[in-house]
C-alpha positions as CSV (number, residue, x, y, z in Angstrom):
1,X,-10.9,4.1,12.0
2,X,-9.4,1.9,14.7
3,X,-10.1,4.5,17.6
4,X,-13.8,5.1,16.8
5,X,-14.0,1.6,15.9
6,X,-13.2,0.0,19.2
7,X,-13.2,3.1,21.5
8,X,-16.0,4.7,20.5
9,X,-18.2,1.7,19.6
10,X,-18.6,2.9,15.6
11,X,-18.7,0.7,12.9
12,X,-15.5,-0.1,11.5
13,X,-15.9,2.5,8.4
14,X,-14.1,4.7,6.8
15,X,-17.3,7.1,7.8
16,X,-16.7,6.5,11.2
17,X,-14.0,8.9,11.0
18,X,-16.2,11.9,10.4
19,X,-18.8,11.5,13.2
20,X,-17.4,14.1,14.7
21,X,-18.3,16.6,12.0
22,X,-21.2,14.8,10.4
23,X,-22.8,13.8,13.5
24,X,-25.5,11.2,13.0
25,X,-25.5,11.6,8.9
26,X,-22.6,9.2,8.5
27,X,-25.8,6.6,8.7
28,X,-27.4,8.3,5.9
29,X,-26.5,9.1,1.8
30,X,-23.8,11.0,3.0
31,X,-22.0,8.6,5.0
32,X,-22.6,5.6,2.3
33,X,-20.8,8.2,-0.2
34,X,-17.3,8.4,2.0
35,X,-17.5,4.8,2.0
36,X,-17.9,4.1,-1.7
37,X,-15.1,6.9,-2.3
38,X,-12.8,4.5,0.0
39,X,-14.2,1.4,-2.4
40,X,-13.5,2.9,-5.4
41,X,-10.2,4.2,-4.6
42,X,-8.8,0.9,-3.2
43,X,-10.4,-0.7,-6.3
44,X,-8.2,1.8,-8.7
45,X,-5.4,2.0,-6.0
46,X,-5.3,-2.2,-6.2
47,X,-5.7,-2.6,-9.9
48,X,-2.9,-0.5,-10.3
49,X,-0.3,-2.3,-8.3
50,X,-1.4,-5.5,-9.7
51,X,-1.2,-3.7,-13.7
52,X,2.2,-2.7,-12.8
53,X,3.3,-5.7,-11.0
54,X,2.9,-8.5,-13.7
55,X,4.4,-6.6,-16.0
56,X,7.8,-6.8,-13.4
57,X,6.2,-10.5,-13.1
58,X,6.1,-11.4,-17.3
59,X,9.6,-9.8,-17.4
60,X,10.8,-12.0,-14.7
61,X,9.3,-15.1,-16.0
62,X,11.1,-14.0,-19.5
63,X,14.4,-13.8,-17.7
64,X,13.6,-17.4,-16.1
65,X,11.6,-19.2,-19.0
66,X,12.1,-17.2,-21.6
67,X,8.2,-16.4,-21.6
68,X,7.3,-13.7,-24.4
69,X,6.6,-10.4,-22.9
70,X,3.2,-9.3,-24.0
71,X,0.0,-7.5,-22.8
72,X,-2.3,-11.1,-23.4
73,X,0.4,-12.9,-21.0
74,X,0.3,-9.9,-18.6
75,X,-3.8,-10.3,-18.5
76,X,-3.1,-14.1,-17.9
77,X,-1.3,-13.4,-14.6
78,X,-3.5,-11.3,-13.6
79,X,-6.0,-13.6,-14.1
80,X,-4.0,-16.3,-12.3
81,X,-3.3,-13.8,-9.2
82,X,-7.0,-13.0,-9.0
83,X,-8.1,-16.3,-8.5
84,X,-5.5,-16.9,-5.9
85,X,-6.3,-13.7,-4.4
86,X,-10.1,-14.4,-4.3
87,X,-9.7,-18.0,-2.3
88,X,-7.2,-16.6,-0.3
89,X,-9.7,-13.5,1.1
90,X,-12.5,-16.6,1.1
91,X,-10.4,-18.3,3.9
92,X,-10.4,-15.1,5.4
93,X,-7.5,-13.6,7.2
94,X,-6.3,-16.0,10.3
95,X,-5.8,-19.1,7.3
96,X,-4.8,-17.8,3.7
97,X,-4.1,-14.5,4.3
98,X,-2.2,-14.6,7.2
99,X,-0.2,-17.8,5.9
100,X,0.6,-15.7,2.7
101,X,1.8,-12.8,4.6
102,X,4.0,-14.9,7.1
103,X,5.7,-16.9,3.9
104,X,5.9,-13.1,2.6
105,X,8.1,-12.0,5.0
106,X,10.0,-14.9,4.8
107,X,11.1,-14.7,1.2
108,X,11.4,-11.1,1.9
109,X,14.2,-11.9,4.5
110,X,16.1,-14.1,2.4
111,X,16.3,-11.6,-0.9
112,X,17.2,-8.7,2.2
113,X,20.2,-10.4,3.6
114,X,21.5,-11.4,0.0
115,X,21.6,-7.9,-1.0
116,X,23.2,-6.5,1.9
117,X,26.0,-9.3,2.1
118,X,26.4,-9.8,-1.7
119,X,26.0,-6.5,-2.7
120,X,28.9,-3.7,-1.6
121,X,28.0,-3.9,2.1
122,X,29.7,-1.0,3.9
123,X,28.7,1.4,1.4
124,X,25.0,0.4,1.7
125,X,25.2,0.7,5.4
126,X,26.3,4.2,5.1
127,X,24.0,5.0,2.5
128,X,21.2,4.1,4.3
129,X,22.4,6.7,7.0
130,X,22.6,9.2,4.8
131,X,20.0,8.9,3.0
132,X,17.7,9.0,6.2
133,X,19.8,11.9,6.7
134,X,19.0,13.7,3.5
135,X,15.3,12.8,3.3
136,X,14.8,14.3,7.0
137,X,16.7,17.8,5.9
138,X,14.6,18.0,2.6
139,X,11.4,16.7,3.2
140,X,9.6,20.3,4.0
141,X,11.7,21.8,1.3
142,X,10.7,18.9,-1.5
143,X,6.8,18.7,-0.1
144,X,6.3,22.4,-1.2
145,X,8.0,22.2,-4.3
146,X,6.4,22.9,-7.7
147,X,8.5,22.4,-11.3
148,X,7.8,25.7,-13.1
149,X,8.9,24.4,-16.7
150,X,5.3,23.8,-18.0
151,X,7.4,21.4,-20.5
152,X,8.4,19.4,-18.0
153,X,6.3,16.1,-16.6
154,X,9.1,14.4,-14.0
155,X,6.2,15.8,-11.2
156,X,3.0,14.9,-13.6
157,X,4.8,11.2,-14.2
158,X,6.4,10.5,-10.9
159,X,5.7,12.6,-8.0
160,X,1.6,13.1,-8.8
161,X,1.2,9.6,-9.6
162,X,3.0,8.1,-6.8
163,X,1.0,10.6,-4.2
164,X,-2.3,9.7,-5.9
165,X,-1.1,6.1,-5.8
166,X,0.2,5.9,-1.7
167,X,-3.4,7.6,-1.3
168,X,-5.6,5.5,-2.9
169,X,-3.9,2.8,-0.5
170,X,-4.8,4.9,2.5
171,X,-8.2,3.3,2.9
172,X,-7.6,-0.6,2.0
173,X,-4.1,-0.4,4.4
174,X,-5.7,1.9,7.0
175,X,-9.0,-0.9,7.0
176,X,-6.6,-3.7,7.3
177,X,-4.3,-2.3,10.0
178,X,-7.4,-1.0,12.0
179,X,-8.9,-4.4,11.8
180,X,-5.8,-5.9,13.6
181,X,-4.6,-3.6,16.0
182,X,-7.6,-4.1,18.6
183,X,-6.3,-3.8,22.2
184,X,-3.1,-1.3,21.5
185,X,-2.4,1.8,22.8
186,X,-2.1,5.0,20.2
187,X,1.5,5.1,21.1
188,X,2.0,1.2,19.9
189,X,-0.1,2.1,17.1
190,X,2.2,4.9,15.8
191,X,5.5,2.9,16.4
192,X,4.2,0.0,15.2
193,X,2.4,1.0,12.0
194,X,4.6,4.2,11.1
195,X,7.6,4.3,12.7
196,X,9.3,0.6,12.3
197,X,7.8,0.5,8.7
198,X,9.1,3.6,7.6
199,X,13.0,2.9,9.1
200,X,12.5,-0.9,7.7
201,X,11.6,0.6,3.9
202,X,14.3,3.3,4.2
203,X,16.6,0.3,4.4
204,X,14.7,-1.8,1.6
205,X,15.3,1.1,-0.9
206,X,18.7,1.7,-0.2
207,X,19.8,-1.8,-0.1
208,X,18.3,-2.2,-3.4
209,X,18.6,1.4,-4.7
210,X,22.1,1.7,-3.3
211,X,23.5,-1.4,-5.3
212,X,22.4,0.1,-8.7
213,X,24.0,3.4,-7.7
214,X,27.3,1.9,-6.8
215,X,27.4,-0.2,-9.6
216,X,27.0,2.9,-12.2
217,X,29.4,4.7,-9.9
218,X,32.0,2.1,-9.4
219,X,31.7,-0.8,-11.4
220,X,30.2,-1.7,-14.9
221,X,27.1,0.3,-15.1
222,X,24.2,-1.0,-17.3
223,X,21.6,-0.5,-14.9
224,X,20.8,3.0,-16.0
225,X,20.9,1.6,-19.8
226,X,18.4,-1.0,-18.7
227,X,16.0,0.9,-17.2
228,X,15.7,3.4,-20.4
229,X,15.3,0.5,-22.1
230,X,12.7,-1.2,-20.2
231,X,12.4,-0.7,-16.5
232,X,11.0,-3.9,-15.1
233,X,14.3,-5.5,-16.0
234,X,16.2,-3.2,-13.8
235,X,15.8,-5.8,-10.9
236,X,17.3,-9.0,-13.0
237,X,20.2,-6.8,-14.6
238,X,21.3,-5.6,-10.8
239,X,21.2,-9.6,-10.0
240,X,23.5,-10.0,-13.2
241,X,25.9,-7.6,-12.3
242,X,26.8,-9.2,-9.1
243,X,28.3,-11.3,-11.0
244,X,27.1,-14.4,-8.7
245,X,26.7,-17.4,-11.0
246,X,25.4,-19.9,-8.5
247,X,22.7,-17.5,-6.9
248,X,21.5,-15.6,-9.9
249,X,18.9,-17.9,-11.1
250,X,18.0,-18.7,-7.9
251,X,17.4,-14.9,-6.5
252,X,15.7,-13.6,-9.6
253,X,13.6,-17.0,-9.3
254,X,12.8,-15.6,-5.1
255,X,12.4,-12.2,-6.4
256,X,9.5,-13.5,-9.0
257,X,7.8,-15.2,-6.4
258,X,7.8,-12.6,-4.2
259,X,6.2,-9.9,-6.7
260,X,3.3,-13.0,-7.0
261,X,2.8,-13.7,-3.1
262,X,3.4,-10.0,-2.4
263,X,0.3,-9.1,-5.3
264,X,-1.7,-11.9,-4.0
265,X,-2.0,-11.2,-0.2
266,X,-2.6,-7.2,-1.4
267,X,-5.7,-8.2,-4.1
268,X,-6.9,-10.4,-1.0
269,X,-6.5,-8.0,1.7
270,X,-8.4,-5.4,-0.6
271,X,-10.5,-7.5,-1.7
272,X,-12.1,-8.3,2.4
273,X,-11.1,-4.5,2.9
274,X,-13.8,-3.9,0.1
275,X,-16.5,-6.2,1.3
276,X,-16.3,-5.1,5.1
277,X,-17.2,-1.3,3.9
278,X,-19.8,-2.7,2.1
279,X,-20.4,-4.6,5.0
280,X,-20.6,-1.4,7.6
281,X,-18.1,-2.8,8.6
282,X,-18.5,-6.5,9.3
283,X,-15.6,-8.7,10.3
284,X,-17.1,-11.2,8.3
285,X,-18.8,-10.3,5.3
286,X,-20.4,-12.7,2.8
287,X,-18.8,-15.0,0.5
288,X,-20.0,-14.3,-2.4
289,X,-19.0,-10.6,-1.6
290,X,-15.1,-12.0,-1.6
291,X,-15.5,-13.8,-4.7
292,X,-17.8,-11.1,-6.4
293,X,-15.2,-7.9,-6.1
294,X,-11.8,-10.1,-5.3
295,X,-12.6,-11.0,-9.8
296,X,-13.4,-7.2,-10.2
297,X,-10.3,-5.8,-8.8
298,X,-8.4,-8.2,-11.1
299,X,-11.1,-7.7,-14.2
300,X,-10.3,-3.7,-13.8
301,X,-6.9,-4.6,-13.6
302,X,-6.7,-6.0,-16.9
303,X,-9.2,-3.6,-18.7
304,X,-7.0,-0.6,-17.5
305,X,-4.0,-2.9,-18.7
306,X,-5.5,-3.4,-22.2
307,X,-7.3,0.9,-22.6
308,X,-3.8,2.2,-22.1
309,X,-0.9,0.5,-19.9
310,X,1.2,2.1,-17.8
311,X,-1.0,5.6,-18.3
312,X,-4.2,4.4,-18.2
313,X,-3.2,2.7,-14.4
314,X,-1.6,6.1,-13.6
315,X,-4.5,8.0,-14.5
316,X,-7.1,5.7,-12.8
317,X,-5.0,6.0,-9.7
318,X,-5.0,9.5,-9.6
319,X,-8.5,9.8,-10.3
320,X,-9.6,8.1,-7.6
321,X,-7.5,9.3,-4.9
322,X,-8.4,13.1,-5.5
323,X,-11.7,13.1,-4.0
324,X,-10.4,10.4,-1.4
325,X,-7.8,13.0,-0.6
326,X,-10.6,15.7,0.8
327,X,-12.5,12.6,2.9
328,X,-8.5,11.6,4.3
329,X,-8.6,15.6,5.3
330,X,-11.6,15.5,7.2
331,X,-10.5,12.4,9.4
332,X,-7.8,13.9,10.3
333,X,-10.0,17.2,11.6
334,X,-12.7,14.5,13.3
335,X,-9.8,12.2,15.1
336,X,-7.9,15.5,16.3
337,X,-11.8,16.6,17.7
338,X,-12.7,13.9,19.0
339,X,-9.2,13.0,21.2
340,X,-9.3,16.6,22.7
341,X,-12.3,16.3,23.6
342,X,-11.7,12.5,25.0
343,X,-12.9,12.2,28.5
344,X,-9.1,10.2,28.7
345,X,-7.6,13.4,27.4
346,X,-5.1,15.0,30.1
347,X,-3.9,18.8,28.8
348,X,-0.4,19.8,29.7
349,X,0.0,16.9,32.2
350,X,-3.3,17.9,34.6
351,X,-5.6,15.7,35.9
352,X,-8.2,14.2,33.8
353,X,-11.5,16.0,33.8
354,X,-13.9,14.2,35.5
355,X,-17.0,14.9,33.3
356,X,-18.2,12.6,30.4
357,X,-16.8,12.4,27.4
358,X,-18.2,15.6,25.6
359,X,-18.1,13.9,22.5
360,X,-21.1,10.9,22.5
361,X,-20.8,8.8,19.8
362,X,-23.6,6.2,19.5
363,X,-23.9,3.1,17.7
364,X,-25.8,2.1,15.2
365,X,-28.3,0.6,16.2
366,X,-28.7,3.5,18.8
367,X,-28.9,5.9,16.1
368,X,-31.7,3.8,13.9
């Protein structure tokens, strides 16, 4: 999106993508369906982080408070976090969300470096080794696989969901990233929004990950016990076992916040996300768009919460990411296209042709 957006001179659109192989319908029925797929699955995609992330949130504020953990209280953070969310994508994103994010990465810093140096430090650090290690030798391997016990749901439950999940993201992070990475190279672009995240969440799972695992290995246990029992008090009991009195509170207090500033600055980001495609693709959509679908996300939100729970959200997820998948697909075909044929393109380190760009993309208002 951000090359045909600022190279090419395309709206910034999801449909953008696909000029290459829909030519000048992307302005037409066609093109406004690719863009409502992208709406709807960043609606589904975003309601389901914020279903399952105040139900982490009510458990936290039971472990702090002692607040009873029920769907009604569940619906009331959502509600809370929707409102935030919708003022927060009103301000737009150089004042709320941008503040969010920055105080974000802040808390996020804090909880990091009291996990690595409170937890059992030199056996994270050489887990996080290995388990880059491991996840490069089996990633081909573990992509292909299928579970052929027809019994079995581990891949219906967890690997399906989490794909349909990650895609349904796709178009509200994709938006967002494109939106701010005017000016950089493609090279920047892949180290900066693939690379460095990657490595950084490699070492946010294993810190985390890897101080469960070496309590059950080495120490008391009672995370896995937890987690059977109800798994979004996994992260409080791993504070508990540290046995740090003084920082307990404290950290699970840091690590509630978090899950709200984290849930606010994503139902804000989707929400303008959401509004610029209806927008084709204005920077600046209305107001009343913000305030209109930043309520919706969290209104679907709580009606999937209420239909069904966890497997409602899983199922909406994956619903809406399936046709989303097949439109993600065809980018990838029209980006390939549309950079060989680049008028910038130099093959096998030649010189640059020295004819036009073969590929003429005009705007919209060129193309009526």
């Amino acid at each position: 999106m951000a090359y045909f957006a600022f190279r090419k001179g395309l709206p910034l659109t999801i449909r953008s993508a696909l000029y290459p192989i829909l030519g000048d319908k992307i302005y037409g029925p066609t093109g406004h369906a690719v863009d409502l797929l992208g709406v709807f699955a960043t609606i589904f995609g975003v309601a389901t982080s914020l279903g399952l992330g105040v139900s982490q949130m009510n458990a936290g504020l039971n472990y702090l408070f002692g607040m009873e953990i029920s769907v009604i209280n569940q619906v009331i953070l959502i509600a809370v976090i929707s409102v935030a969310a919708t003022f927060s994508a009103v301000s737009g994103v150089a004042k709320g969300i941008r503040i969010l994010s920055e105080l974000n990465i802040k808390l996020t810093a804090i909880l990091f470096l009291f996990f690595l140096f409170a937890g059992p430090t030199v056996f994270l650090l050489g887990f996080y080794v290995t388990s880059v290690g491991d996840y490069l030798w089996n990633m081909i391997p573990m992509g292909f696989w299928t579970d052929p016990n027809p019994e079995s749901q581990w891949q219906g439950w967890w690997t399906v969901f989490y794909w349909g999940w990650y895609i349904s993201w796709a178009p509200f992070v994709g938006m967002f990233i494109a939106r701010i990475s005017r000016g950089r190279t493609v090279r920047e672009f892949l180290l900066g929004v693939i690379l460095v995240p990657c490595l950084v969440s490699f070492l946010w799972l294993s810190l985390f990950g890897g101080t469960a695992l070496h309590m059950e290995l080495y120490g008391d246990g009672g995370i896995v016990a937890a987690v059977n029992d109800n798994l979004t008090t996994a992260l409080y009991v791993t504070l508990e076992a540290l046995n740090i009195e003084w920082a307990t509170w404290a950290m699970a207090a840091l690590a509630t916040l978090m899950i709200l500033t984290w849930f606010v600055t994503s139902a804000d980001s989707g929400t303008l996300v959401i509004c610029t495609l209806l927008s084709m693709g204005s920077e600046n959509p209305p107001h009343k768009f913000r305030v209109i679908w930043g309520l919706g996300v969290g209104a679907v939100a709580a009606v999937l919460l209420l239909a069904g729970g966890l497997k409602a959200l899983q199922a909406a997820s994956i619903a809406a990411a399936l046709p989303f998948s097949i439109v993600m697909i065809m980018m990838i075909i029209g980006l390939l296209s549309s950079m060989l044929t680049d008028s910038d393109y130099v093959p096998s380190q030649q010189a640059a042709p020295s004819e036009p760009d073969s590929l003429s993309l005009k705007k919209p208002a060129q193309a009526g």
